[in-house]
N, C-alpha and C positions, 0 to 999 in steps of 0.2 A: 643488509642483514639477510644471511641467508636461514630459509623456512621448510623443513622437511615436514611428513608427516608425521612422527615423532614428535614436535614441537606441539603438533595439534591433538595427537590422542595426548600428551599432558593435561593440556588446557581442558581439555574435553573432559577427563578427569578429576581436574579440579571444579567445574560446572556440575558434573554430577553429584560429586559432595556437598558444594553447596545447595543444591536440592534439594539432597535430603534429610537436609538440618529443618526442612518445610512440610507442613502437615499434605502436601498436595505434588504432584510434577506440575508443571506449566501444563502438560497436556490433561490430567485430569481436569484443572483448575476451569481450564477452558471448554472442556465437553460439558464438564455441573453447568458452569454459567451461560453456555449457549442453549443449554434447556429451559433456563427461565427457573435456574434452582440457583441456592446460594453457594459458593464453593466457601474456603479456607478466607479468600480476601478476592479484591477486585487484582484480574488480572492488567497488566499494563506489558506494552509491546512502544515499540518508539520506529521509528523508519531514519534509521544510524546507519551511512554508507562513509561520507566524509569526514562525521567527527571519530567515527571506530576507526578509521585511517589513522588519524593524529593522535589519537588513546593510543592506540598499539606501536606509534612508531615509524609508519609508514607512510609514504605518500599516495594522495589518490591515486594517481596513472596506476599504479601497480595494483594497486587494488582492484581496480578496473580490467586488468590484465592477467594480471595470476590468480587463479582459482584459488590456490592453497593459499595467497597472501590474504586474500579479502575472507577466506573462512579465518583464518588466524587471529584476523582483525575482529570479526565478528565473536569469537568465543573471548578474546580481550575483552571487549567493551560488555559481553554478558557479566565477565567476574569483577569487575570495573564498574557496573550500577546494580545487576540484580534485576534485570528486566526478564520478560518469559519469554520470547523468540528470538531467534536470530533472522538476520535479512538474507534470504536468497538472493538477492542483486545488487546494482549497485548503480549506474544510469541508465534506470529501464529503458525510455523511453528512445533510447538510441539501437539497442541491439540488433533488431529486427532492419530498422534502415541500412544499420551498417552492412548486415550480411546480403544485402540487396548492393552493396554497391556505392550507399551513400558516402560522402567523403566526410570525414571526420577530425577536428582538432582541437589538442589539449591544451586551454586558455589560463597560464597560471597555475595554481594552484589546483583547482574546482576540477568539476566533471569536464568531458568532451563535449564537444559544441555541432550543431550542423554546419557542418564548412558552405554548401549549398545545397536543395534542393531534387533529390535525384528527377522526380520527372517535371523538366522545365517545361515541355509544351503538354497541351494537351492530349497529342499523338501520343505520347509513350507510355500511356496507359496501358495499350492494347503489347506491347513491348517487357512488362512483367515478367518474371519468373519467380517459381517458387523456389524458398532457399534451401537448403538442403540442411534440417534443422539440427544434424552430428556433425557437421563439417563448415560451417559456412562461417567464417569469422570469427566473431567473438560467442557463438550459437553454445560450443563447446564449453567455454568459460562458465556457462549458466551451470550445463548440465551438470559437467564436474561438480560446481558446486552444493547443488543439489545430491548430489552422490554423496561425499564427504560431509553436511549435516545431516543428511539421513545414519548416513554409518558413527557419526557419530557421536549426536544426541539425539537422535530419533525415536527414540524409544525416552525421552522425557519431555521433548518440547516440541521437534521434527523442524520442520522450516518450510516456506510458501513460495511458491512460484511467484512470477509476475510475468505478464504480458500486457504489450499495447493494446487498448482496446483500438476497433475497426476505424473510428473516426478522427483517434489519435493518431494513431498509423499515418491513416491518408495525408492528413495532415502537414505529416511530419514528412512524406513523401512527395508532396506537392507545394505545398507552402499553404498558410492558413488564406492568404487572398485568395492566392488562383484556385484554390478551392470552394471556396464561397463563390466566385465566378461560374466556376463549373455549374454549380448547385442551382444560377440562377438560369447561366445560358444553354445549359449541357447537360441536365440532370440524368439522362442517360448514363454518357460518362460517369457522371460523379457514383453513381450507382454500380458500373461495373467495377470501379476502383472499391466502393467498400464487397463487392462481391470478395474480391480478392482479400482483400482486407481481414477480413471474416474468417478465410481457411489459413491465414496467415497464423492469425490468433489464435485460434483453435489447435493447429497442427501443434503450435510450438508450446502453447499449454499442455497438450497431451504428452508430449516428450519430455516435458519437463516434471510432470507425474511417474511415467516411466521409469524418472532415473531418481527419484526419493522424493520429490515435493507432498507433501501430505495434503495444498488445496492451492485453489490459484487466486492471486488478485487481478485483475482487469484495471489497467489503468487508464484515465481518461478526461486529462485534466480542460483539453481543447474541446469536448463536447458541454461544458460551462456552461449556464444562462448568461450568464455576463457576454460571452462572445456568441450563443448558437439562441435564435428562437423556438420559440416552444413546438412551433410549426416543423422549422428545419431539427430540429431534433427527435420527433416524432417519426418522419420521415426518412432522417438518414442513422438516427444514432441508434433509436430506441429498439427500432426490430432488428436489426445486427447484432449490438451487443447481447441482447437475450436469446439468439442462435448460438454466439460462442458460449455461455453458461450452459443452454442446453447442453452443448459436446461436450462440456467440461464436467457435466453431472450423471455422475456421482462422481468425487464428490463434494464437489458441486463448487461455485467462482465467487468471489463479490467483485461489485463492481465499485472500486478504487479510486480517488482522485479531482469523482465528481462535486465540485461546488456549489454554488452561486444561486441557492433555493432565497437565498437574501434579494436576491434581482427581478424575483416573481411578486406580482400582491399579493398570490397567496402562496406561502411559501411551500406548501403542504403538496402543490403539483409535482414538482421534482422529485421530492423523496417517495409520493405514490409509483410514479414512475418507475425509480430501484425498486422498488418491491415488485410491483408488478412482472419487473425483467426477470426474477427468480433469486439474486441478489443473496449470497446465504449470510449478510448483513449488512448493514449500513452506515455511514458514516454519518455524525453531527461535526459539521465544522465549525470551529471556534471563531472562522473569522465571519460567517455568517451570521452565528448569536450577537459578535460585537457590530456588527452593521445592524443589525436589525432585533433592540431590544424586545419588539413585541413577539419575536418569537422564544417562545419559552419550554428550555430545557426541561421539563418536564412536561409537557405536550408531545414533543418532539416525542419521549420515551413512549410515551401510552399508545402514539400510533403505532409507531414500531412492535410493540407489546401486543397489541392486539392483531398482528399479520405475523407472531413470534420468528421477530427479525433482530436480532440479537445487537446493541448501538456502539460503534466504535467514536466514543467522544474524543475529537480534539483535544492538545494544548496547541496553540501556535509556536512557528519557531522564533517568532519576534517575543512570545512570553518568557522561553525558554532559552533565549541570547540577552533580552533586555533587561528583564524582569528582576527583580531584587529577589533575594530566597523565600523572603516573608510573602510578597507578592504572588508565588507560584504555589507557595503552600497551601495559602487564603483561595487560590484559584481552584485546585485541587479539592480541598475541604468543599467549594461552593457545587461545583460539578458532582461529587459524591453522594454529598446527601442530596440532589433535586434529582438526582439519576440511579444510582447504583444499586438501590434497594430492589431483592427480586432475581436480583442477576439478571442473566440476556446485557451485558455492560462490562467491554472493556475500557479503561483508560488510553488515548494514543497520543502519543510525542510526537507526530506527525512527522517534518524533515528536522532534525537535528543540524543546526549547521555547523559548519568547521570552526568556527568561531568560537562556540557554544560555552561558556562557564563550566569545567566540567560538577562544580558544588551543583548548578543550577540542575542539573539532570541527575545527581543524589540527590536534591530538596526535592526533586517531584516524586521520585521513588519511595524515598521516606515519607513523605506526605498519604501517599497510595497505600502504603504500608497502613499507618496509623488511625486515616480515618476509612481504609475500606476493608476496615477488619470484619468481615460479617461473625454473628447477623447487625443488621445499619439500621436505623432507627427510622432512619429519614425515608419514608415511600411517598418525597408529594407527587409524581408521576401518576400516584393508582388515582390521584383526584379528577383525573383527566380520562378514564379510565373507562 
């Protein structure tokens, strides 16, 4: 199917009107509610790279490859559920390796894969270079993107950068062993690697503002409790990644990705943590609440409230593959009233897979709709307050 840009100021067209059949754009909705004031409804965003591929017709690789295909995809899947952002990327966490060099390949269907490792020994640390963030691979692909939803709903919804955060990167550079090696035998090394890491992130954050991004996410799923201790995280994650928010502020990064506050005794370390990095919000993951009943969504709000850190609550995408309509609605409903009152509180669909029901990803929407119609009744968050 061939895709001009014509094809996309339609669509883009058609997104605007459906906006303003709405008391709010996506981007006022979201400035009310990131003050801690009530907008029109709860806003809801979803992280759709491969199921907007198979919405719009297209296959992932290309998506992943043509700028113009995966914005196409992206304004699809807007007039297709009714959600308020679109995805600036689409397999973050490889971009940056790629344009270093990493070898990469496309498994089936899905994303690209690390074929191996770029720096296999320790040595080639010092062997780095920085990538040339307009020319270097797929670098390009971002920006365009970034260019074409700025130009073209920018001025309703705009769109977000991403970047790997410093410990993902590394990570994803070295392999998660031989890095936890390094950290025990070499911490030198492992320190000059997130040095690098660091202007990695930053650099290609800032470019990607440059070219229309309106804020950046930091992704960073490998600095985890589940996988990093509280020690090693202190140490290698926690003062990096709050260097690249500093470069990135104003205005200003969250940090992305991060889980596993279920894996602490007290879960409350981790997310002081984001906050503390600068973080201009937070994420509540859903699969932490389900591992670890005693922490309660409405606690969770009232810290966050009180450090006014605006909460990006989960659905899983095994709710949103698995889950019957009734199920996600009753989820939704449950999450709204313990949370949403107040604002500072988006809804997030987290990964969308390709799989996905597309009903199941209109019953969460419509759920969103119906009970995050402010003003919400339900404020048990403020009892924790």
């Amino acid at each position: 199917m061939k895709i001009g840009e014509s094809d996309l100021e339609n669509l883009a067209e058609q997104v605007h009107q459906r906006v303003a059949g709405e008391a709010m754009t996506p981007l006022q909705r979201f400035a009310i509610s990131n003050r801690f004031e009530e907008p029109d409804r709860v806003p809801v965003i979803f992280q759709i790279h491969e199921h907007a591929a198979r919405v719009a017709g297209l296959s992932v690789r290309r998506i992943c490859q043509d700028p113009v295909a995966h914005v196409y995809a992206q304004l699809v899947a807007l007039l297709e559920y009714g959600h308020d952002l679109p995805c600036g990327f689409a397999d973050c966490y490889n971009v940056e390796v790629e344009a270093m060099g990493t070898p990469l390949v496309y498994p089936g269907e899905g994303f690209p894969e690390i074929q191996r490792h770029l720096l296999e020994r320790r040595e080639d640390i010092g062997r780095l270079e920085m990538p040339d963030f307009t020319r270097a691979r797929r670098m390009p692909w971002v920006l365009e993107v970034n260019r074409l939803l700025g130009r073209l709903v920018g001025d309703i919804m705009g769109a977000y950068a991403a970047v790997t955060a410093p410990f993902s990167l590394a990570v994803n550079l070295r392999g998660y062993e031989a890095l936890m090696l390094d950290i025990v035998e070499d911490p030198d090394a492992a320190h000059r690697l997130m040095e690098f890491c660091t202007r990695v992130a930053a650099g290609f954050g800032r470019a990607q503002l440059q070219h229309g991004a309106m804020a950046t996410s930091i992704i960073d799923a490998w600095a985890s409790p589940p996988l990093v201790s509280l020690g090693v995280f202190d140490e290698f994650v926690l003062p990096y990644t709050s260097r690249v928010i500093g470069m990135l502020t104003p205005p200003g990064a969250s940090w992305g990705g991060i889980w596993g506050c279920s894996a602490l005794a007290d879960w409350r370390e981790l997310v002081r943590r984001v906050i503390a990095a600068g973080s201009t919000n937070v994420r509540a993951f859903a699969l932490d609440l389900e591992k670890r009943p005693d922490i309660r969504l409405a606690e969770y709000k009232a810290l966050l409230a009180a450090h006014r850190k605006p909460m990006l609550c989960t659905i899983t995408a095994r709710m949103l593959t698995s889950g019957s309509v009734s199920e996600i609605e009753g989820e939704v409903r449950r999450i709204i009233e313990a949370a949403a009152g107040g604002g500072g509180f988006t809804l997030y669909g987290e990964m969308v897979p390709l799989e996905t029901p597309p009903e199941n990803v209109r019953a969460l929407v419509r759920a969103a709709r119906r009970y995050g119609r402010y003003p919400i009744g339900g404020r048990a968050w403020r009892a924790f307050a």
